[in-house]
FIVO-286404 format. One record per residue (C-alpha): residue in one letter; z, x, y. Coordinates in steps of 0.25 Angstrom, whole numbers, padded with zeros to 4 digits, always signed. Last residue first. Layout:
aZXY...
This chain:
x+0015+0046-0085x+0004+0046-0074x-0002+0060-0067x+0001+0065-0054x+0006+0079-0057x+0019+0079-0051x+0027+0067-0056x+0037+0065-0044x+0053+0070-0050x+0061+0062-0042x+0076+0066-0043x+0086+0055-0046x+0091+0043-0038x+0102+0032-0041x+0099+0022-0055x+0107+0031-0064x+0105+0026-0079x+0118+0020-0085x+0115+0006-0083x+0103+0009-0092x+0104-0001-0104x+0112-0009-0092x+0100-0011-0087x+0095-0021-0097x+0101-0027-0111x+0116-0027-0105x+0112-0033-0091x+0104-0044-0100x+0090-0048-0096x+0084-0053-0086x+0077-0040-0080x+0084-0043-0065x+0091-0030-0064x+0105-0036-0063x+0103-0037-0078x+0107-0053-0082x+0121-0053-0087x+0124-0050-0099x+0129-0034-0098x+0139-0040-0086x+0137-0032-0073x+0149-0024-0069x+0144-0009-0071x+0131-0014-0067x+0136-0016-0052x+0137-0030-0044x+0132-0042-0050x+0120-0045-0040x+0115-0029-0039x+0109-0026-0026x+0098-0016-0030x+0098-0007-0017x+0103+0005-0023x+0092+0005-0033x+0081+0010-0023x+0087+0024-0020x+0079+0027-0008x+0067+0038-0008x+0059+0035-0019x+0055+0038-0035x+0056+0027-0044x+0067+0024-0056x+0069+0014-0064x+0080+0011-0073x+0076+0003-0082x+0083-0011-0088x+0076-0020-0082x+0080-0012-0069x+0089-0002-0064x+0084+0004-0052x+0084+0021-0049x+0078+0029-0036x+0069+0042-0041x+0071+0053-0029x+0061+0055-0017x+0068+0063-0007x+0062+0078-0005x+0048+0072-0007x+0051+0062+0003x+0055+0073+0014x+0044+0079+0010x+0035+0069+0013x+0044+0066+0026x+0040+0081+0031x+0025+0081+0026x+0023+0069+0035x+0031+0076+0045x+0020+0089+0044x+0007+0080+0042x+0013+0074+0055x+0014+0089+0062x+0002+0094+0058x-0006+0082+0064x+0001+0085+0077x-0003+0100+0077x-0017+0097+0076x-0017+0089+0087x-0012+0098+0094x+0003+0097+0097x+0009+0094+0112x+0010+0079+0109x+0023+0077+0099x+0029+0063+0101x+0015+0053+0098x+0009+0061+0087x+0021+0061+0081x+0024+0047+0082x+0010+0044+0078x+0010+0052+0064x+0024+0047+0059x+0016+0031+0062x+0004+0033+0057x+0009+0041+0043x-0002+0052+0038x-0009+0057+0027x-0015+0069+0027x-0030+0071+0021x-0035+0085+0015x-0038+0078+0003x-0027+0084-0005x-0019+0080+0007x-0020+0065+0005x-0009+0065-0008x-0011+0051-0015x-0004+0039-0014x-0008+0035+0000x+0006+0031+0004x+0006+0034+0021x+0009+0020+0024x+0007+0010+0036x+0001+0018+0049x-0007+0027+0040x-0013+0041+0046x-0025+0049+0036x-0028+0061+0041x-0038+0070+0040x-0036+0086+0048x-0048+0091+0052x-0048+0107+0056x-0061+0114+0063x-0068+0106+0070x-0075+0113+0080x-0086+0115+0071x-0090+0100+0072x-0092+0103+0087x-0086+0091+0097x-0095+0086+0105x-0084+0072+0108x-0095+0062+0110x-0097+0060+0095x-0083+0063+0090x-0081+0057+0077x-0094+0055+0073x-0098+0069+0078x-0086+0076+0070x-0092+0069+0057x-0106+0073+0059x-0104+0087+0061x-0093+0090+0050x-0101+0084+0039x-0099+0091+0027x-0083+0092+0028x-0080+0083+0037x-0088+0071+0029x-0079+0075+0020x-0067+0075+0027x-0071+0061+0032x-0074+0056+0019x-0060+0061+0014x-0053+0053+0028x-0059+0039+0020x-0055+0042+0007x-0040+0044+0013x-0042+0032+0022x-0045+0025+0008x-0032+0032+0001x-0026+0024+0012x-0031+0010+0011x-0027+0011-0006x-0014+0016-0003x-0011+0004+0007x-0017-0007-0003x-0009-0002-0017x+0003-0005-0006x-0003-0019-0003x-0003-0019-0017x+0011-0014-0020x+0016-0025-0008x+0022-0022+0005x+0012-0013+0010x+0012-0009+0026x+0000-0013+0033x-0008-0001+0032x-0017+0006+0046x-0025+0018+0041x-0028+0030+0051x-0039+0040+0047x-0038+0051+0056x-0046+0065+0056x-0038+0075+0064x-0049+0087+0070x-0044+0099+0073x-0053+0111+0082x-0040+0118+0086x-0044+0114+0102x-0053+0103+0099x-0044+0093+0093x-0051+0082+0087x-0044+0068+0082x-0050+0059+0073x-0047+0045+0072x-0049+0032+0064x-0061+0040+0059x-0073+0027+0053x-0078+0030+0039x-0090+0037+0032x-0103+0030+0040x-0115+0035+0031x-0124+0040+0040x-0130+0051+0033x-0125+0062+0041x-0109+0055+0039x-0103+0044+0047x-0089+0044+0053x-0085+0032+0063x-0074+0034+0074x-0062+0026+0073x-0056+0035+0084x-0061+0050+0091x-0051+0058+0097x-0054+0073+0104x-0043+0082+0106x-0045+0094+0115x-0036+0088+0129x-0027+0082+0119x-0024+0070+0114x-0018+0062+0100x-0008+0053+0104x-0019+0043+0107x-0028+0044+0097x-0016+0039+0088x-0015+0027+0095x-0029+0025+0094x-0030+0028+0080x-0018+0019+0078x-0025+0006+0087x-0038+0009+0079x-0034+0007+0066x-0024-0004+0072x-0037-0013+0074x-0044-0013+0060x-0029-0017+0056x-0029-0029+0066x-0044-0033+0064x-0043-0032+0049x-0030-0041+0049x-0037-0052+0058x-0048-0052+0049x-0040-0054+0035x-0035-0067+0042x-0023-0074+0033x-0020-0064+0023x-0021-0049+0032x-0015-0057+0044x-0002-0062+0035x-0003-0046+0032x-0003-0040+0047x+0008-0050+0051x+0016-0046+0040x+0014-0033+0042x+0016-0034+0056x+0030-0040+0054x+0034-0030+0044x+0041-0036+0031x+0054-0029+0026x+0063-0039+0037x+0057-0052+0037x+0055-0052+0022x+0072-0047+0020x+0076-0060+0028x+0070-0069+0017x+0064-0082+0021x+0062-0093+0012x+0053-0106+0016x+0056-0120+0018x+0046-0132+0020x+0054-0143+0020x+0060-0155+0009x+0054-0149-0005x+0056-0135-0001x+0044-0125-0003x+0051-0112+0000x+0040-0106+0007x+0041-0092+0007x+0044-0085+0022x+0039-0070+0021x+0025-0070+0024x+0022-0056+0023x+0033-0051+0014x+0032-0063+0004x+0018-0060+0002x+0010-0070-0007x-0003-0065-0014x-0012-0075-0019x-0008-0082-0008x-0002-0098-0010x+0012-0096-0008x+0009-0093+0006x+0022-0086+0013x+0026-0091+0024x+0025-0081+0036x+0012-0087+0041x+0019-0101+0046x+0030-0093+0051x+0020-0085+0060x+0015-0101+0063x+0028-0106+0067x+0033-0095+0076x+0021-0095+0084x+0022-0110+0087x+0037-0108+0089x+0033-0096+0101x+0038-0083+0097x+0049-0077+0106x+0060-0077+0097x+0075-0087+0095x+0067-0100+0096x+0055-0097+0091x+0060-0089+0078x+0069-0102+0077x+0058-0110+0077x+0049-0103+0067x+0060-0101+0057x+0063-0116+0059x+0047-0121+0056x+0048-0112+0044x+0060-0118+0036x+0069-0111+0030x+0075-0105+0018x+0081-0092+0018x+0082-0078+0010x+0088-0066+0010x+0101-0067+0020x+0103-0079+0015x+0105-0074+0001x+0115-0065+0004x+0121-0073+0014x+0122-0084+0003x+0130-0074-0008x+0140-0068+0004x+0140-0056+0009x+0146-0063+0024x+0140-0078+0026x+0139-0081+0039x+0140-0065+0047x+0130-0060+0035x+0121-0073+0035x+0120-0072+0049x+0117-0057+0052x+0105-0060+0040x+0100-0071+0051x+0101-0062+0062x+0092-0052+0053x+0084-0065+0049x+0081-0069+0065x+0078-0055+0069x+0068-0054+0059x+0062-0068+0063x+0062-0064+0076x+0053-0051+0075x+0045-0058+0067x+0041-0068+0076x+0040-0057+0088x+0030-0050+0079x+0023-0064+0075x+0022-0068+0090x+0017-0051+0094x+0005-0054+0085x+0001-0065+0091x+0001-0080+0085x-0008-0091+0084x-0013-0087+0068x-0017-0073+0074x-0015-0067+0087x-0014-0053+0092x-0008-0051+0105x+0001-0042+0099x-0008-0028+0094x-0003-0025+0080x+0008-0014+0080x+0019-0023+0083x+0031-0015+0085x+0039-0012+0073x+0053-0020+0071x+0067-0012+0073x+0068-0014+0087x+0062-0028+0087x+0073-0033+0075x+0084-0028+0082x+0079-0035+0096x+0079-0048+0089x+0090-0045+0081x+0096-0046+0096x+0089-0058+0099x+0092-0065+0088x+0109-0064+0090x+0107-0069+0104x+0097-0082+0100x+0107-0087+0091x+0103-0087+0075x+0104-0101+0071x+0091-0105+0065x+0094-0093+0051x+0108-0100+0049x+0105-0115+0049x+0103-0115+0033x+0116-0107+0032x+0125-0117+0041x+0129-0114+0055x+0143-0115+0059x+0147-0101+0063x+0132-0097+0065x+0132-0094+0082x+0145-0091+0083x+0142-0080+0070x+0130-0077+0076x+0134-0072+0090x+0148-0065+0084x+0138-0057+0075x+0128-0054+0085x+0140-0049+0096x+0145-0041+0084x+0132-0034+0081x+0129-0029+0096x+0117-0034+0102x+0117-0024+0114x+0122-0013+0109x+0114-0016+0093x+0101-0019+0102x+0102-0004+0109x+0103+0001+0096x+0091-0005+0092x+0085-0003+0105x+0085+0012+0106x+0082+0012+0090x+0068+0007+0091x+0063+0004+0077x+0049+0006+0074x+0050+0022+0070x+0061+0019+0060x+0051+0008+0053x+0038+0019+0053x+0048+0031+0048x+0053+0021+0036x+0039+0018+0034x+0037+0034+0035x+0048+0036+0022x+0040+0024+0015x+0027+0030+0014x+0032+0044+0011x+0036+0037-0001x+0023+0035-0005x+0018+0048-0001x+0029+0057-0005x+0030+0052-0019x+0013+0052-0021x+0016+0068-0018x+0020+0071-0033x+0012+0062-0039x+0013+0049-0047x+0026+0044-0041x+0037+0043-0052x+0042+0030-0057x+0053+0033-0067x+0058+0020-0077x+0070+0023-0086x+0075+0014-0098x+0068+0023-0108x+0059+0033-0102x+0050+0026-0093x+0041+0034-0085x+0031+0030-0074x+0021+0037-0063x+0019+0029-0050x+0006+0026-0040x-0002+0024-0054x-0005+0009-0051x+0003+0006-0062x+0015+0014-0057x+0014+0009-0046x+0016-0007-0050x+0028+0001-0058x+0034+0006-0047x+0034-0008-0039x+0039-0017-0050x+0051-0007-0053x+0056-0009-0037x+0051-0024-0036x+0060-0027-0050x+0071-0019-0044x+0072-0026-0030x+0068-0039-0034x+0080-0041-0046x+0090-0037-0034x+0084-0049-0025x+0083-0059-0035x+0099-0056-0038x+0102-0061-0024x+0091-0072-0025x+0101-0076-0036x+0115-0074-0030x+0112-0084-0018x+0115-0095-0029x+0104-0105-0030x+0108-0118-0033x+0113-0122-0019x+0099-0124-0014x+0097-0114-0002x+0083-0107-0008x+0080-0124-0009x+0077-0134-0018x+0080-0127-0030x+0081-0133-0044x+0090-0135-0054x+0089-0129-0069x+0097-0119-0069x+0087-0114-0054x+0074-0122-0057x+0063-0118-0047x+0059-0133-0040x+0060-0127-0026x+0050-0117-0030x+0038-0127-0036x+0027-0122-0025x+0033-0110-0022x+0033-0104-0037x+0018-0109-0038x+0013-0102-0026x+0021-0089-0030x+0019-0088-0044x+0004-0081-0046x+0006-0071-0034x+0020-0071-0034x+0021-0068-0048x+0010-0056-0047x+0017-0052-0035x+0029-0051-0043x+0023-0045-0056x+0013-0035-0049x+0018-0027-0061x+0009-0013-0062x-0006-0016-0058x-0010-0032-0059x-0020-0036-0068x-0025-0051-0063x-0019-0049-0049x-0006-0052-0042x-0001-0045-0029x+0005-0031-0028x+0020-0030-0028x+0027-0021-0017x+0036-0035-0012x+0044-0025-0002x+0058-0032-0008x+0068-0042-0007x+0061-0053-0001x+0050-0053-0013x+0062-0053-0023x+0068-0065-0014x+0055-0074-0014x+0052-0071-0029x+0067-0076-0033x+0066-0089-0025x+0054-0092-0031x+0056-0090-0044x+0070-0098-0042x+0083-0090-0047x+0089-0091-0059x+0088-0076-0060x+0081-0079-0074x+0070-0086-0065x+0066-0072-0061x+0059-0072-0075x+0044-0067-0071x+0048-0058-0063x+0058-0051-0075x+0045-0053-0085x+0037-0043-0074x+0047-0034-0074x+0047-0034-0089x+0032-0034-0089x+0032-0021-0082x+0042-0015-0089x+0035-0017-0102x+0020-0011-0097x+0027+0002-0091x+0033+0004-0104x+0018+0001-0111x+0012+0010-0100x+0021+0021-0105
């Protein structure tokens, strides 16, 4: 089996390392796989778990790649440019459908050798199944509340009221006056003012709200400056992407301007000036940030998404719409803070601990209920065992809620994931103390969460622990065998904040109750999606069928040529790869989860 797993990996791996057969620059190549995708790779290191191949590359190719990238031969020319007229649109099209399946298999076998995913390969098919029967729920859970979390941000009233105001026909005939005679490379700097404004207002009704304080400074900007920034440069790629559709139709070129541009920084900053509410001083140093350092040991394309292009006459750098869009603005923000001043970061997550606790606190009242925050538990030995986030006592049924809250930036890399699991199996350890200590310590406990509150130990007569995440719920275990319920922030505080004639106990039994609802629900839907690649088929359990979303460069498999290149991206011959299984079904089947837990 290991041996199977061994040979597919270091066929993905030799596909990587071969993209020049696309006859496409390496650069190029890397930059629109990375802005085609959440990028879930982890970074490169002497023995990597499973195929880290593209973080791996980027990590040892990136600097060097950048430094020669315009002298990248294409049929023996070179490139001076992205726009240089040697490079057909159709290959960073074909880049984009090679990205989408190599990321897919890369990610599930990176977890199968972290032991997150059982594997079998019989013959030409490759099954991922999830390691445990309750794992599925949990880890897919986690992408059934972000989608809750992105619903629950967007205010509808005012995006429908936007659409009456800002009708789609009144923007259209706006821009297409306004671009008639404008030429590709003066596209992005000629959006008019009226036809920003009102992505402008699109943008703010479907963006989150800052949840970091506004005033905050760092690196001669506020908090609210790089929000407003971000703001504006989304609005200006959406009325960019309307552009290209209106100029250019389905065409080659509007495909590949609608992915990636080149431009110059200084002319980013001042449009955004212009058009927004961010001061051009402002402007130019969060652009400044936002390119990417060749340089670090582990580059991310999603926090600093402008990658310098390295142009012999100007400084240049690509741009991709799609970065702006899957990248959150305060993640971005938070993780340039994390690399540039680790100290700031600490202070701004030490900080939101206290602000959910508080916020919590808040909905949680009653004439019997005593709240304690961040208080500090030692045992009779004096041995200090952790700091509570918060515990709430309600005197009347004798229940006590004991609440550790943990505060995760979103991953957007395998080892950022690895990270988020890791943090929260830690809150885990840290709520069994407490029900330890509990348990033989009773007195001590309830006086060092409630020292001025005379409440009698004995009165407390049900605990409920629980863990509450405002960024992922995945621990990858199952919590309840340790009596410990896991719990989203977000599903957790709109609950509390609609429903207040419950007990406190009550409230609690209702959230464990929706959570139990939408796992479930994601029980009841998981299937295996199928993709074609490298001449497998594999398939991996999930709620969307992935494969639909291939976008296949040539058309269907019934009209591709058997010697032309595999639409899958291996290299080799149609006829000698996927057609060996062009009669495998690729749609969904019925997930059957491995039930005992063990390996294959």
């Amino acid at each position: 089996m290991s041996n199977q797993i061994d040979a597919i990996e270091s066929h993905v791996d030799q596909i990587w390392n071969n993209l020049r057969i696309y006859r496409l620059p390496l650069h190029l190549a890397l930059f629109v796989t990375l802005s085609t995708f959440e990028d879930y790779l982890s970074p490169f290191v002497e023995k990597p778990v499973g195929i880290a191949h593209l973080r791996g590359a980027l990590g040892l190719l990136v600097p060097e790649l950048f430094r020669r990238c315009h002298t990248v031969p294409i049929k023996g020319r070179d490139i001076a440019s992205l726009r240089g007229e040697n490079l057909p649109y159709i290959y960073a099209m074909e880049a984009m459908s090679y990205a989408q399946r190599y990321s897919w298999i890369a990610y599930h076998l990176t977890c199968y050798r972290q032991e997150w995913f059982d594997c079998q390969v019989e013959g030409r098919v490759i099954r991922f199944s999830y390691t445990s029967k309750d794992n599925p729920s949990q880890s897919l859970m986690y992408h059934r509340l972000k989608q809750y979390h992105e619903d629950r941000s967007k205010d509808n009233d005012s995006i429908q009221k936007i659409y009456k105001e800002s009708p789609r026909a009144v923007t259209t005939k706006s821009l297409e006056l306004a671009l008639r005679h404008v030429s590709s490379e003066e596209l992005l700097y000629s959006i008019p003012p009226d036809v920003f404004q009102a992505f402008k207002k699109l943008v703010i009704a479907y963006s989150p709200a800052p949840t970091i304080e506004q005033d905050i400074t760092f690196s001669g900007y506020t908090v609210q400056e790089y929000y407003d920034f971000w703001v504006d440069l989304s609005a200006l790629m959406l009325a960019f992407l309307e552009a290209c559709d209106m100029k250019y139709g389905k065409s080659k070129k509007q495909l590949m301007n609608s992915r990636v541009l080149l431009v110059e920084p200084s002319k980013i900053a001042d449009t955004i000036s212009k058009l927004g509410d961010v001061s051009l001083h402002s402007s130019e140093q969060i652009v400044k940030e936002l390119v990417l350092d060749v340089r670090s040991i582990r580059p991310d394309i999603q926090v600093q998404p402008l990658i310098p292009a390295n142009a012999k006459d100007k400084d240049l750098v690509f741009l991709s719409p799609h970065l702006i869009f899957t990248s959150n603005w305060e993640v971005c923000l938070l993780r340039n803070w994390a690399k540039l001043s680790p100290s700031k970061y600490g202070q701004v997550v030490a900080s939101k601990k206290v602000k959910l606790a508080n916020q919590l606190a808040l909905l949680l009242n009653g004439p019997s209920v005593k709240k304690a925050i961040n208080k500090r538990v030692v045992n009779s030995e004096g041995d200090i065992i952790g700091d509570v986030d918060l515990a709430v006592f309600d005197s009347i049924d004798g229940y006590l809620a004991l609440i550790e809250l943990k505060w995760l930036i979103g991953p957007d890399s395998f080892q950022e994931e690895s990270n988020a699991r890791e943090y929260l199996l830690k809150g885990i350890e840290q709520l069994r103390k407490y029900i330890g200590l509990f348990t033989t310590d009773r007195d001590s406990f309830i006086l060092n969460l409630f020292p001025q509150d005379n409440i009698d130990p004995q009165d407390v007569t049900d605990v409920q622990f629980i863990l509450m995440c405002r960024g992922t719920i995945d621990t990858g275990i199952d919590a309840n065998q340790f009596n410990i319920d896991v719990l989203d922030y977000e599903l957790s505080f709109d609950f509390l904040k609609e429903n207040h004639d419950l007990s406190i106990r009550e409230k609690f039994g209702r959230i464990v109750d929706l959570h139990s609802d939408v796992q479930k629900d994601v029980r009841e839907k998981i299937r295996y999606n199928g993709m074609k690649i490298a001449g497998y088929l594999c398939q991996t359990p999930g709620l969307a069928t992935s494969g639909q979303s291939v976008h296949y460069i040539d058309g269907g498999i019934k009209s591709y040529h058997t010697k032309k290149p595999c639409f899958c991206g291996s290299g080799m011959r149609y006829r000698d790869c996927c057609k060996l299984i062009e009669s495998l079904d690729e749609s969904d089947s019925a997930y059957a989860a491995t039930t005992d837990g063990s390996g294959s």
